[in-house]
DRENBA-387939 format. One record per residue: residue in one letter; residue number from 1; x, y, z of N, C-alpha, C, CB in turn. Coordinates in steps of 0.1 Angstrom, whole numbers. Last residue first. Glycine has a CB too. Layout:
# DRENBA-387939
   residuo   num     n_x     n_y     n_z    ca_x    ca_y    ca_z     c_x     c_y     c_z    cb_x    cb_y    cb_z
         a   NUM       X       Y       Z       X       Y       Z       X       Y       Z       X       Y       Z
...
***
This chain:
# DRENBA-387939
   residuo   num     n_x     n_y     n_z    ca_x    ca_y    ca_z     c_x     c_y     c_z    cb_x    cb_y    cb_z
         x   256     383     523   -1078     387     534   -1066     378     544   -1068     402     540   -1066
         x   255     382     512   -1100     378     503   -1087     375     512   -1080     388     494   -1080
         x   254     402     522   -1111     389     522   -1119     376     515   -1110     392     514   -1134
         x   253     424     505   -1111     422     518   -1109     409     528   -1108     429     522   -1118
         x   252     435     483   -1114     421     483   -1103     418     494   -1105     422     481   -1088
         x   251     456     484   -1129     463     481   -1118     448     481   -1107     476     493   -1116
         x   250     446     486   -1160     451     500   -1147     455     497   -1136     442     508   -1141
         x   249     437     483   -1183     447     474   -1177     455     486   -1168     457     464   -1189
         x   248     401     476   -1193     410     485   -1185     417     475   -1181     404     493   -1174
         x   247     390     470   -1228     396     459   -1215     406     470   -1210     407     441   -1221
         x   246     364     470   -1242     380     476   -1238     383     472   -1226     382     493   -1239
         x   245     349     453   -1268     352     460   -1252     361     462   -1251     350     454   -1241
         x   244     341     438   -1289     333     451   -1286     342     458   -1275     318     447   -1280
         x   243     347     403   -1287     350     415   -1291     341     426   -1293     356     412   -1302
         x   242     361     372   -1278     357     385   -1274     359     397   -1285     365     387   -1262
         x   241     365     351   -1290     352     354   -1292     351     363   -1280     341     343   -1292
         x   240     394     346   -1289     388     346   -1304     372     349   -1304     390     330   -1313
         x   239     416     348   -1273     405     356   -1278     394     360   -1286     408     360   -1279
         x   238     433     335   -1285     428     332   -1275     414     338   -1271     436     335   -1267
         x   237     440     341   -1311     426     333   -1311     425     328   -1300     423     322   -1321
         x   236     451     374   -1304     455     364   -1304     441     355   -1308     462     362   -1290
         x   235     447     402   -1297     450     402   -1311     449     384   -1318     466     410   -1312
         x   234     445     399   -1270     432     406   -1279     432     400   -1291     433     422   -1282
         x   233     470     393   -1261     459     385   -1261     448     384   -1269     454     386   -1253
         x   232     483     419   -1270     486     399   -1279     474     394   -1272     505     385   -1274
         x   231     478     437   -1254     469     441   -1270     479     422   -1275     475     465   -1284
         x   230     485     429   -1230     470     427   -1232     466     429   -1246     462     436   -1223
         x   229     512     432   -1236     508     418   -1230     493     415   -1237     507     418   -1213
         x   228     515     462   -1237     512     451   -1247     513     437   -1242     522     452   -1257
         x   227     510     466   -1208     499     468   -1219     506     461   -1233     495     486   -1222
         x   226     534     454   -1198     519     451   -1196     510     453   -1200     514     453   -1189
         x   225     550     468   -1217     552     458   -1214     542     450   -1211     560     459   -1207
         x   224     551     495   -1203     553     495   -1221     547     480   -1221     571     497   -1229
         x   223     534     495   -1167     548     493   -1179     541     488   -1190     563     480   -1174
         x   222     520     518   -1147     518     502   -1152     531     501   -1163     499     498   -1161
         x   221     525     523   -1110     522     529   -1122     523     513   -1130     534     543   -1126
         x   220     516     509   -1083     520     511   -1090     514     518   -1098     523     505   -1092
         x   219     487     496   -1065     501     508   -1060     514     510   -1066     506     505   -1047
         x   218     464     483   -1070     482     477   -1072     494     484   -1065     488     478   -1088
         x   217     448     501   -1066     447     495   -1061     463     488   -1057     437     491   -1068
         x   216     456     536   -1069     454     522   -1076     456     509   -1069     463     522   -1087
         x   215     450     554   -1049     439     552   -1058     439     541   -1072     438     566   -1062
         x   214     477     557   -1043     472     554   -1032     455     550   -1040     473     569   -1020
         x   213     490     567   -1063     495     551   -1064     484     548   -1053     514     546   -1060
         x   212     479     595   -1064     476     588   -1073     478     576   -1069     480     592   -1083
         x   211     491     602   -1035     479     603   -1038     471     592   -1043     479     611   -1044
         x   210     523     606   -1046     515     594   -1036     501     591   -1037     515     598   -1022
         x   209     517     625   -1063     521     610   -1068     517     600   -1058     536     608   -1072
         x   208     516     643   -1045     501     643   -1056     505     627   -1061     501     659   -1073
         x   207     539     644   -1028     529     642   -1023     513     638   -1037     528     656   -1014
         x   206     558     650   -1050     558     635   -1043     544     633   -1035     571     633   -1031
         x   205     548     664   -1083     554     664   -1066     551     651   -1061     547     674   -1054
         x   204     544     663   -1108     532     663   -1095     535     668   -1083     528     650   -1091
         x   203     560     663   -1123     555     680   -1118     547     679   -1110     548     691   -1127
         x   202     569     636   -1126     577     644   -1121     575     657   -1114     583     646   -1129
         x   201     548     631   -1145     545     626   -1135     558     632   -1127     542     610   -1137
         x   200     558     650   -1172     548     653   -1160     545     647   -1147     538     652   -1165
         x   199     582     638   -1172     580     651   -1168     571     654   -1164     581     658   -1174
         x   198     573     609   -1182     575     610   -1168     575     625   -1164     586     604   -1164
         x   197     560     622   -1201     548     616   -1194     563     615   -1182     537     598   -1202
         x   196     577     628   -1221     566     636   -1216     560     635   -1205     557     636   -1223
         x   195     599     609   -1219     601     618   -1214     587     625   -1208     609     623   -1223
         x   194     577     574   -1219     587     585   -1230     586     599   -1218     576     591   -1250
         x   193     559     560   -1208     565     557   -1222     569     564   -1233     558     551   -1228
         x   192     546     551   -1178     560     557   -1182     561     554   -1198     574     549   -1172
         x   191     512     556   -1179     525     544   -1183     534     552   -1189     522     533   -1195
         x   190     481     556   -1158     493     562   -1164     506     550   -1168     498     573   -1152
         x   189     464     528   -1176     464     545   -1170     478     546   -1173     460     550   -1152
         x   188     450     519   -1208     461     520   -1197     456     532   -1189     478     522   -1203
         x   187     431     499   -1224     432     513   -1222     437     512   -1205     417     521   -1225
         x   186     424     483   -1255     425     483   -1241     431     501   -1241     437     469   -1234
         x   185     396     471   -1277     401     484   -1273     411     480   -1258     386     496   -1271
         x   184     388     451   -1304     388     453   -1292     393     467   -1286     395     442   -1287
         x   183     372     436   -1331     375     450   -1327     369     453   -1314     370     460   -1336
         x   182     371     411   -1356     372     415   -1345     373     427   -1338     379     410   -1344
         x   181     358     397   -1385     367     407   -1378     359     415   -1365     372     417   -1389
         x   180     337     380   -1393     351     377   -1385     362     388   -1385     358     365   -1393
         x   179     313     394   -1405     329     393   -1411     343     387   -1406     332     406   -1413
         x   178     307     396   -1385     300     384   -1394     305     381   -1404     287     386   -1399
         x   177     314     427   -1370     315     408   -1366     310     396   -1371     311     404   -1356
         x   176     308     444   -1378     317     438   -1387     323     421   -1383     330     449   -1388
         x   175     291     465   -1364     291     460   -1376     300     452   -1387     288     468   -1379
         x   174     306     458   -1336     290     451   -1341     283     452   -1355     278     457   -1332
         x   173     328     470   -1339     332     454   -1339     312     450   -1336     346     447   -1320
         x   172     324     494   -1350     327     484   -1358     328     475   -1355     335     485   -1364
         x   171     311     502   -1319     305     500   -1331     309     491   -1343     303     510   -1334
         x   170     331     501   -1303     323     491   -1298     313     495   -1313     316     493   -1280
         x   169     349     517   -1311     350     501   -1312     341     490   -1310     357     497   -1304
         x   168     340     542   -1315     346     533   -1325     344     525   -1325     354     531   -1327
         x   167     343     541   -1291     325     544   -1292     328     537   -1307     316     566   -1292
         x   166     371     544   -1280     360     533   -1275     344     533   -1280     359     535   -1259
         x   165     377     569   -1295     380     559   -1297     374     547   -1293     390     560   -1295
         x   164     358     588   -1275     356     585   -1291     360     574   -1298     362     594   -1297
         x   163     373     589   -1252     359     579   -1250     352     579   -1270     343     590   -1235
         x   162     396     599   -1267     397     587   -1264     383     582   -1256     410     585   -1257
         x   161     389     626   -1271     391     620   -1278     392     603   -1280     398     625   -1281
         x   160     381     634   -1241     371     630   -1256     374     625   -1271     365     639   -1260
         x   159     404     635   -1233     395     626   -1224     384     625   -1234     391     633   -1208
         x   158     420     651   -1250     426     638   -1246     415     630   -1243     436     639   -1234
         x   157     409     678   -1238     407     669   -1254     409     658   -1258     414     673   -1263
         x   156     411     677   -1213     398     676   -1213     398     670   -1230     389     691   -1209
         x   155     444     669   -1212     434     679   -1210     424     669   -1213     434     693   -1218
         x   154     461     650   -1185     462     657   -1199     450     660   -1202     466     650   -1211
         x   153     473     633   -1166     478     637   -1170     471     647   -1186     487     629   -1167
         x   152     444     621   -1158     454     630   -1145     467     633   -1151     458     621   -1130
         x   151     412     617   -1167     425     619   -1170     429     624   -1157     428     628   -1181
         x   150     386     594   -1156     391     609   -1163     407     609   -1162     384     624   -1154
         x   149     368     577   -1173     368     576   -1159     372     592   -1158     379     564   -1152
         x   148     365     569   -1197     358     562   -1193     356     567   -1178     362     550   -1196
         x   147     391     578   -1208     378     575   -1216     365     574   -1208     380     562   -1225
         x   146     413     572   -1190     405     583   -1190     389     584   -1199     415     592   -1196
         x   145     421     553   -1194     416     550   -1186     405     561   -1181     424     546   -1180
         x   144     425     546   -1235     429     551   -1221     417     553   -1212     438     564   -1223
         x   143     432     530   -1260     420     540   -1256     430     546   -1246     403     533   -1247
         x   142     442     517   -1290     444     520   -1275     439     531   -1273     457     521   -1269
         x   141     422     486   -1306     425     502   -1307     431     508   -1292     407     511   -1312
         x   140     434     459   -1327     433     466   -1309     433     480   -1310     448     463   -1298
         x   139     417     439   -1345     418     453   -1345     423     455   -1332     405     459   -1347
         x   138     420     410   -1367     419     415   -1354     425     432   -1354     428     403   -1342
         x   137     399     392   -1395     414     397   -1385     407     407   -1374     428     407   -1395
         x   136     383     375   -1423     386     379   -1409     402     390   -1404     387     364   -1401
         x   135     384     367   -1450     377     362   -1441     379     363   -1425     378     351   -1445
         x   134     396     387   -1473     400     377   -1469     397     369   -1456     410     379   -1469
         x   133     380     409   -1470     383     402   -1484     385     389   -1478     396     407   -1493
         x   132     380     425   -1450     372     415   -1450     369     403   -1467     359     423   -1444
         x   131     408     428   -1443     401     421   -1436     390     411   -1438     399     428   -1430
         x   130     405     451   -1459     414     443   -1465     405     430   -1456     432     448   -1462
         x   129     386     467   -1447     380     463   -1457     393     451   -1468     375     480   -1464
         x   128     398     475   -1424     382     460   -1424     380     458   -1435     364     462   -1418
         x   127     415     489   -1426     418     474   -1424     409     465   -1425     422     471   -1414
         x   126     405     508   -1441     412     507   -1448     414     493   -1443     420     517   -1449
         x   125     391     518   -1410     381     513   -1424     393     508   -1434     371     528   -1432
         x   124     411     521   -1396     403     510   -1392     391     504   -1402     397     514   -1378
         x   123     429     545   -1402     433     530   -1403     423     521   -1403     440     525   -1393
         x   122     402     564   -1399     414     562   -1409     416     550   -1412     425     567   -1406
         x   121     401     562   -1373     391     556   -1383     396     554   -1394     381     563   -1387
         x   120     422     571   -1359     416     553   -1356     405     547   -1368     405     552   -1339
         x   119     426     595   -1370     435     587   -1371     433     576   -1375     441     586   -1363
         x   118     406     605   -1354     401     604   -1370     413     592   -1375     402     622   -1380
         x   117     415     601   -1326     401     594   -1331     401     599   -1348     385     601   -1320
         x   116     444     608   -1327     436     597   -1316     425     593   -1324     429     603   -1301
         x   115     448     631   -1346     451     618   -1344     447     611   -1336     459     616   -1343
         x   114     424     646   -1341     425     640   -1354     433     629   -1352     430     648   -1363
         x   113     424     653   -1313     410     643   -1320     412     639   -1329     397     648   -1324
         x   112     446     669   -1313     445     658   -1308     432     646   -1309     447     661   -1297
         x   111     443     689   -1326     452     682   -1331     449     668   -1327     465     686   -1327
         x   110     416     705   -1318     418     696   -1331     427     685   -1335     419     703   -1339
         x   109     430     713   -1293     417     703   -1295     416     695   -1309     404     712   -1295
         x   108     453     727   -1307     456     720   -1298     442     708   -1298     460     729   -1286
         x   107     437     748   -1323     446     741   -1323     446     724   -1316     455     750   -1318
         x   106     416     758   -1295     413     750   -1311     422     741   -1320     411     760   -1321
         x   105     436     753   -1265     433     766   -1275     424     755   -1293     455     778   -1279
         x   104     440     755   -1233     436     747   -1244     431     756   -1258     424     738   -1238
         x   103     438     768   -1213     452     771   -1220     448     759   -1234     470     766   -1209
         x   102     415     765   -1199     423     783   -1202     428     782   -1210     432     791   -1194
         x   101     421     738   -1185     411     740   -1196     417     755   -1208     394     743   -1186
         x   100     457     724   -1190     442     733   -1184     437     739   -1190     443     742   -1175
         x    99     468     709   -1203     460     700   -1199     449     708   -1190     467     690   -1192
         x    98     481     719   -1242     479     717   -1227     471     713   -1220     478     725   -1222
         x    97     499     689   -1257     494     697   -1259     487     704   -1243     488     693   -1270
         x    96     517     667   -1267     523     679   -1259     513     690   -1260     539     684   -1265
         x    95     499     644   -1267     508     653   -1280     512     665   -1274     497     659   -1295
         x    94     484     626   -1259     481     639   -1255     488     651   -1265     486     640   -1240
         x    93     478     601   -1278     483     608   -1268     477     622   -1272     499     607   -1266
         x    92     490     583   -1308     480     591   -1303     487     596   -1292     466     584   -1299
         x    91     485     550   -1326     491     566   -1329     480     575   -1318     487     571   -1350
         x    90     481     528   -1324     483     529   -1314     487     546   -1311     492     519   -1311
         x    89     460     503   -1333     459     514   -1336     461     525   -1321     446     513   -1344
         x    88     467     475   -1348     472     484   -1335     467     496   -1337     487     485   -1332
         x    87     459     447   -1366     459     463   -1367     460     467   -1352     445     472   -1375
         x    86     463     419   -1387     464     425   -1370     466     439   -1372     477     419   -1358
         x    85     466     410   -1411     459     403   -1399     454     407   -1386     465     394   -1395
         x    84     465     413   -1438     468     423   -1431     461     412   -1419     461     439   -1435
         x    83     479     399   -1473     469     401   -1459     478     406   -1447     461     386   -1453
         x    82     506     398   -1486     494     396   -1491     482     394   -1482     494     387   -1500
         x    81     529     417   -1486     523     401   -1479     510     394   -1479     524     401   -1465
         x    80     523     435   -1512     538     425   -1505     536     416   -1496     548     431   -1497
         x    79     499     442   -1508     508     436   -1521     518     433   -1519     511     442   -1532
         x    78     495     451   -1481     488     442   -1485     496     437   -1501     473     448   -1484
         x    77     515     473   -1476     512     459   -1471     508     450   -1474     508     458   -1465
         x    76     504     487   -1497     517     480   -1497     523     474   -1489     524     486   -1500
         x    75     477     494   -1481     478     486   -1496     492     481   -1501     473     495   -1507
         x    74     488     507   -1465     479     494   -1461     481     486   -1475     459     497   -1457
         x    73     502     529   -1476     506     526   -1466     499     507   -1468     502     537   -1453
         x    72     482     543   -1488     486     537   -1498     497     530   -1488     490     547   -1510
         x    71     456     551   -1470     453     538   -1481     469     536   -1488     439     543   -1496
         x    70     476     565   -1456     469     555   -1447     466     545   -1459     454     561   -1437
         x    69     476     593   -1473     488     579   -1468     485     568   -1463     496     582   -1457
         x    68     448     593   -1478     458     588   -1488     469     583   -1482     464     599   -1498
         x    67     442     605   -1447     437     592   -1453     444     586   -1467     421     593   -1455
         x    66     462     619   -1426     463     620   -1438     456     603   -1447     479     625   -1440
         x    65     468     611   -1399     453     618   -1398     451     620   -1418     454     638   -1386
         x    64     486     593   -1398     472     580   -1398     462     596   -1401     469     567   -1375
         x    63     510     593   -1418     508     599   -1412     491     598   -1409     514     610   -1415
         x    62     544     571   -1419     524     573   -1424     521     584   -1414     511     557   -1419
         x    61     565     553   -1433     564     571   -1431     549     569   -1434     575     584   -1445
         x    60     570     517   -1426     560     528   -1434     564     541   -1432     545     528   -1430
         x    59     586     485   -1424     582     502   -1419     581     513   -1429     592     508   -1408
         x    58     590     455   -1411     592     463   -1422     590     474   -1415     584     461   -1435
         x    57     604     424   -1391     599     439   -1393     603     444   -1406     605     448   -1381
         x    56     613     397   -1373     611     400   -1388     602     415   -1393     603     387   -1394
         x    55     634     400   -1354     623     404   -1358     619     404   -1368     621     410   -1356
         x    54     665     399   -1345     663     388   -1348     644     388   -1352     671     378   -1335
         x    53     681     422   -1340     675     420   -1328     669     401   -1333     663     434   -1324
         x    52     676     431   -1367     691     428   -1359     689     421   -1347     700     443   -1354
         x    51     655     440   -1368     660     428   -1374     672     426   -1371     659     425   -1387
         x    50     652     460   -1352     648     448   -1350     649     436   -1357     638     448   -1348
         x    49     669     479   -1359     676     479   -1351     672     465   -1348     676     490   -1342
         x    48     655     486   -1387     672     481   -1388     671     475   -1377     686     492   -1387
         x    47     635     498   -1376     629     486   -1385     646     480   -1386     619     493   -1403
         x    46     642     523   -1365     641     511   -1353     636     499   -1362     627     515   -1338
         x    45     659     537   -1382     663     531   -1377     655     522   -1367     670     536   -1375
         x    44     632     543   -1402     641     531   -1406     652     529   -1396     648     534   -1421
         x    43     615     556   -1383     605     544   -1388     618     535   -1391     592     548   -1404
         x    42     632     580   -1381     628     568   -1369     628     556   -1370     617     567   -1365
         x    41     625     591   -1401     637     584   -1399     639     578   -1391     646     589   -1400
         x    40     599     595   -1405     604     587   -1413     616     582   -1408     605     591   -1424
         x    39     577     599   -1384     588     598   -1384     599     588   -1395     589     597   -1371
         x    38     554     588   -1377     552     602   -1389     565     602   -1392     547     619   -1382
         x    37     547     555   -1390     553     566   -1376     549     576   -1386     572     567   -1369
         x    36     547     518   -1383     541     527   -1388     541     540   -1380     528     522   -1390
         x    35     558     486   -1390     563     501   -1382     556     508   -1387     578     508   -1383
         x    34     547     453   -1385     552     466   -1394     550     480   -1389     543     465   -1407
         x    33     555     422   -1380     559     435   -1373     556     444   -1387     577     434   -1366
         x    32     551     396   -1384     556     404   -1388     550     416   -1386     559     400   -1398
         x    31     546     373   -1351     540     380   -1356     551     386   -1367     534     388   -1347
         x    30     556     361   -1328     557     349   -1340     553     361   -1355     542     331   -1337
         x    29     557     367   -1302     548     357   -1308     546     351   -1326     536     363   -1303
         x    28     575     389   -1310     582     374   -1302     570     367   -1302     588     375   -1283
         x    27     556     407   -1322     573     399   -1328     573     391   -1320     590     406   -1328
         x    26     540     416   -1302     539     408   -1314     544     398   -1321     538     412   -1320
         x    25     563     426   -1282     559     416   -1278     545     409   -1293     555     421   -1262
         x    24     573     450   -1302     578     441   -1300     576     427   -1296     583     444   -1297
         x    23     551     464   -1311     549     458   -1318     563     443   -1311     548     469   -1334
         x    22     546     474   -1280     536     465   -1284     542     458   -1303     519     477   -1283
         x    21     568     485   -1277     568     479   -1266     556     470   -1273     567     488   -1251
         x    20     565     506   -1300     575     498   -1301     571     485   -1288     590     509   -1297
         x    19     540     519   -1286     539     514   -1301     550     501   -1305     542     529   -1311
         x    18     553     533   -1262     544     525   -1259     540     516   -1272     533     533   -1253
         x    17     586     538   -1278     580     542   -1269     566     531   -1270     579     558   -1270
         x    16     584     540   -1316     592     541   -1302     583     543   -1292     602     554   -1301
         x    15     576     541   -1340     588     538   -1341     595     540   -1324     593     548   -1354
         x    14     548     533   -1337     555     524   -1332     569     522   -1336     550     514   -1333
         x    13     523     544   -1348     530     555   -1335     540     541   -1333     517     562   -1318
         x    12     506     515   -1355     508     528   -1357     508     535   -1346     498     533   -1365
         x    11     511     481   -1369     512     487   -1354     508     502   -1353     527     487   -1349
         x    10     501     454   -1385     509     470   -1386     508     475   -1373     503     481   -1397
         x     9     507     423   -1389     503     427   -1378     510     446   -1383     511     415   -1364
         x     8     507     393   -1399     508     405   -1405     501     415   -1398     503     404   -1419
         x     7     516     357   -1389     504     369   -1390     511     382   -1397     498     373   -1374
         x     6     538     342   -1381     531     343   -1396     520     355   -1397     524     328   -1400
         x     5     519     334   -1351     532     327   -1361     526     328   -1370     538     312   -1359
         x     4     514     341   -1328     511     346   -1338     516     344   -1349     512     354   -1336
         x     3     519     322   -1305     505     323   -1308     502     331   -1319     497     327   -1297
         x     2     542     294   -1317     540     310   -1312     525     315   -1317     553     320   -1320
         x     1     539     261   -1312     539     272   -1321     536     285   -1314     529     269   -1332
***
């Protein structure tokens, strides 16, 4: 049996790019897939493209910093499959916003705390409280490597909003672990997962990119693919008695 077979798994930011790469490797463990984007029209062609693909997927228009969408999103999950098992909470990034200090403007700071970290809360109280009706489930919130260490693609707002997301986790998974729900965090470094991010890893120059692969142990960058590897384990009862931590999947990076 597929380690997620049957679960109810929402994903958020997963009509494409690092969100898609995680709700897909859910799906192939057995999981139903549910799309969650700002992008409504996104949300319905990549929910078409995976059942075509053979996925069993639905999909929401949610916008995670607006908390009414978020409750009425979860809740029509929850009255159509009646439990929520697995939350991703993957809505976030840098959001094209700037990464030097000068050019960082209130805007821009705000945008990006709301979705990364009010976003995470958003979703994450609306799921523990389905969660805990029904005697457990699993949280992956995605942090980044920056949280903890510092960024090399994106400002100083990025880098607090995501050690915010890890302060999240490690608190609801100690007030909610007697509830059998779970709340883990991983956190990538850099990961090709969409135009932005290679343009920037593009403005480095060859020499600053060398640099960086020279400070990961692996000597790579990491793939869509390897970080969702690590949010099915999390999400999985392989896992079933880890939970508080964020598991760096940087290639050692964090070593250096």
């Amino acid at each position: 049996m597929k380690r997620l077979e049957g679960r109810v798994a929402i994903v958020t930011g997963s009509a494409q790019g690092m969100g898609l790469a995680i709700a897909k490797a859910l799906g192939n463990e057995g999981a139903i897939i549910i799309i969650t984007d700002i992008n409504s029209e996104q949300v319905q062609k990549t929910v078409s493209a995976l059942n075509t693909e053979g996925y069993t997927a639905d999909g929401f228009s949610m916008n995670v910093t607006v908390d009414a969408q978020v409750g009425e999103v979860f809740d029509a999950v929850k009255n159509k499959y009646g439990r929520l098992d697995i939350l991703v909470n993957n809505a976030g990034g840098a959001l094209n916003t700037p990464y030097k200090l000068n050019e960082i403007e209130e805007k821009h700071w705000n945008l990006v705390l709301d979705v990364n970290l009010k976003g995470a809360f958003f979703c994450c109280r609306k799921a523990i409280n389905i969660m805990a009706e029904q005697g457990g489930g699993a949280i992956v919130n995605i942090s980044a490597l920056a949280a903890h260490y510092r960024a090399s693609l994106a400002g100083v707002q990025y880098t607090a909003a995501k050690a915010g997301v890890e302060g999240l986790t490690r608190q609801l998974a100690y007030d909610w672990g007697d509830k059998n729900i779970r709340i883990t965090g991983v956190a990538p470094t850099i990961t090709m997962t969409g135009e932005r991010v290679k343009g920037l890893w593009d403005d480095k120059g060859k020499d600053e990119q060398e640099k960086t692969l020279k400070n990961i142990p692996l000597r790579r960058l990491s793939t869509p693919q390897e970080i969702a590897a690590a949010v099915v384990f999390l999400a999985s009862d392989e896992a079933s008695y880890i939970t508080g931590i964020t598991l760096d999947v940087s290639g050692g990076r964090y070593l250096r």
